[in-house]
N, C-alpha and C positions, 0 to 999 in steps of 0.2 A: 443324282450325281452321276457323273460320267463313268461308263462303264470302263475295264483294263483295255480296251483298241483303243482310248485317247490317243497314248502315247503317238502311236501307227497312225493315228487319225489326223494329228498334228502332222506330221512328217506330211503326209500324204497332200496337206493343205497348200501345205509353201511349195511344194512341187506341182502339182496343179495350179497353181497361181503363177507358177513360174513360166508353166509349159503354154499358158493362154495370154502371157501380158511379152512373151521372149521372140516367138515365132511368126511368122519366120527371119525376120530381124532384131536384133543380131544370130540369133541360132535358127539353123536351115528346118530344124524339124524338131516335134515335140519329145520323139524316142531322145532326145539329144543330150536330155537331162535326165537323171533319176536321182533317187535316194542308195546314196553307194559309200562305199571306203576309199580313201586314195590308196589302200593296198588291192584292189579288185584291177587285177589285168583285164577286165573287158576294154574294149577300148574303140565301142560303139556311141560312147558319149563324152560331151561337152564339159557339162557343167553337173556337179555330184554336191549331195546335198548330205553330211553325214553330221548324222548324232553322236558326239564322243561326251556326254554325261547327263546325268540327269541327279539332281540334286535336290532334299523335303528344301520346302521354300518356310523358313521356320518363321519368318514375320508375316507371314498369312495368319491370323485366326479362323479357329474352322468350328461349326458347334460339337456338346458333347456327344451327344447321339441323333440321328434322324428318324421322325416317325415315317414307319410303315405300313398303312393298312390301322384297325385298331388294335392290332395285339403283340406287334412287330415293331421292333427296332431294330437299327444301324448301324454298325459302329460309325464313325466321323469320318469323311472323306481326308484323306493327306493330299496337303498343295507339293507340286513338286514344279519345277525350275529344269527347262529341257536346256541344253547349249548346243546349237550346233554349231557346225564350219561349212559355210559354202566354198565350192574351191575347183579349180581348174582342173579337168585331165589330162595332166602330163603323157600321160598313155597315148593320150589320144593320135591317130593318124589324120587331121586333119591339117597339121601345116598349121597352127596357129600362132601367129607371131606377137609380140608384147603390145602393139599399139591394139589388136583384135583384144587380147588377153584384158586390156586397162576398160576396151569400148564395154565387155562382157560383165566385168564386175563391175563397173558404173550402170548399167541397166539391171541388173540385180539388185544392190544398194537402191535407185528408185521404184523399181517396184516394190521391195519388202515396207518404202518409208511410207507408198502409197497407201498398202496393204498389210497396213500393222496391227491388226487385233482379227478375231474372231470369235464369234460366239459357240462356246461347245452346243449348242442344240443346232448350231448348224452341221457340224461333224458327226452327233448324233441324234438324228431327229425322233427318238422316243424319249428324248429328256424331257419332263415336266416340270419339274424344279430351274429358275430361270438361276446360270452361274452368271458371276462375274467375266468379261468376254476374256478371252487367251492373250497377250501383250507384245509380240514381237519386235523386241531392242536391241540396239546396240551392247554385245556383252562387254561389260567393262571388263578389261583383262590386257594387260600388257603385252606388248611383241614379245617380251620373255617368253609369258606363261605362250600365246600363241605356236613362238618357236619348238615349248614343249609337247603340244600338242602333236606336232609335226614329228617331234623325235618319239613319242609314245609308241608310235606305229613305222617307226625306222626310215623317215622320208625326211629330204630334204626340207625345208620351209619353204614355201612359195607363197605368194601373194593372195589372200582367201579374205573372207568375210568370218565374222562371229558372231552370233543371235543366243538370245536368250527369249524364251519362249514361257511365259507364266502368268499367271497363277494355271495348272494344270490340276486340275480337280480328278484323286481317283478313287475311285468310292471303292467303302471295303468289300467283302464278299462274304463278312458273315452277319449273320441276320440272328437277332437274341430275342426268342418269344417272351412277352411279359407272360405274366402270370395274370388269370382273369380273376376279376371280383367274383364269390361265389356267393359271399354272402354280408349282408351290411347290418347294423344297426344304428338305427338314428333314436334318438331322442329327443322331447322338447319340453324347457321347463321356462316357467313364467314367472317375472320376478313378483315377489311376494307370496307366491301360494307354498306352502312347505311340501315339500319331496313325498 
């Protein structure tokens, strides 16, 4: 099961994926995007990619425990539910204007539809265990809830994207040694002969 970088691992996926399907049209350079806050005054980029929750995804079932080795167990991986916001920087110095703004999140929008799953052994290629691939959707959530997003963090609403990113497998980090057999007995009786 995926180690605790998933999380990082994901982020890092949709922004490389953004930075090789984006450049250099519409966006002049790869630096142009990252994984940021629309409270970061940097204002070296374009298009910002920010995780504002992460949620257990409780309609995953996950097994009780995973074996380890022969004498090791696992506790059960918890599924969780990333959301992000992709979203413009207003910050930004480059003179972007609303028809730029709409061209930007329409090529965003197709690449995520083009590039909507991933497999964690691609993120982490020491996984053995084959998961179920990553999902990247449309978060269903209203311009309400969106608007709220935007006021969370004391910013006006502008015009952004919303994903939902799941099943995200993260495996526990404790490990429960069984106990070894040290000692057995067996017996064998055959019907009819008395004991």
């Amino acid at each position: 099961m995926a180690d605790y970088p998933i999380i990082a691992d994901v982020s890092a996926y949709i922004v490389r994926t953004l930075r090789e399907k984006m450049c250099p049209e519409p966006i002049p350079s790869p630096n142009n995007i990252e994984i940021s806050s629309p409270l970061s005054q940097d204002v070296d980029y374009l298009v910002g990619l920010y995780l504002y929750d992460i949620v257990e995804d409780l309609q995953v079932t996950t097994p009780r425990f995973v074996q380890r080795g022969r004498a090791e167990l696992q506790k059960p991986p918890r599924p969780f539910a990333l959301y992000y916001m992709v979203f413009i920087n207003g910050s930004s110095q480059m003179g972007l204007k609303a028809p730029d703004i709409q061209k930007i999140i329409g090529r965003v929008a197709q690449i995520v539809n083009d590039n909507n799953s991933v497999r964690p052994s691609e993120l982490q290629s020491w996984l053995t265990m084959e998961e179920p691939p990553i999902v990247l959707s449309q978060a269903k959530i209203s311009l309400e809830e969106k608007v709220r997003v935007w006021q969370a963090i004391n910013k006006p609403y502008q015009i952004s994207l919303f994903y939902r990113a799941a099943p995200v497998f993260l495996s526990s980090g404790e490990i429960i040694d069984t106990p070894r057999v040290l000692d057995a007995q067996f017996s064998l009786h055959v019907p009819g002969e008395d004991v």
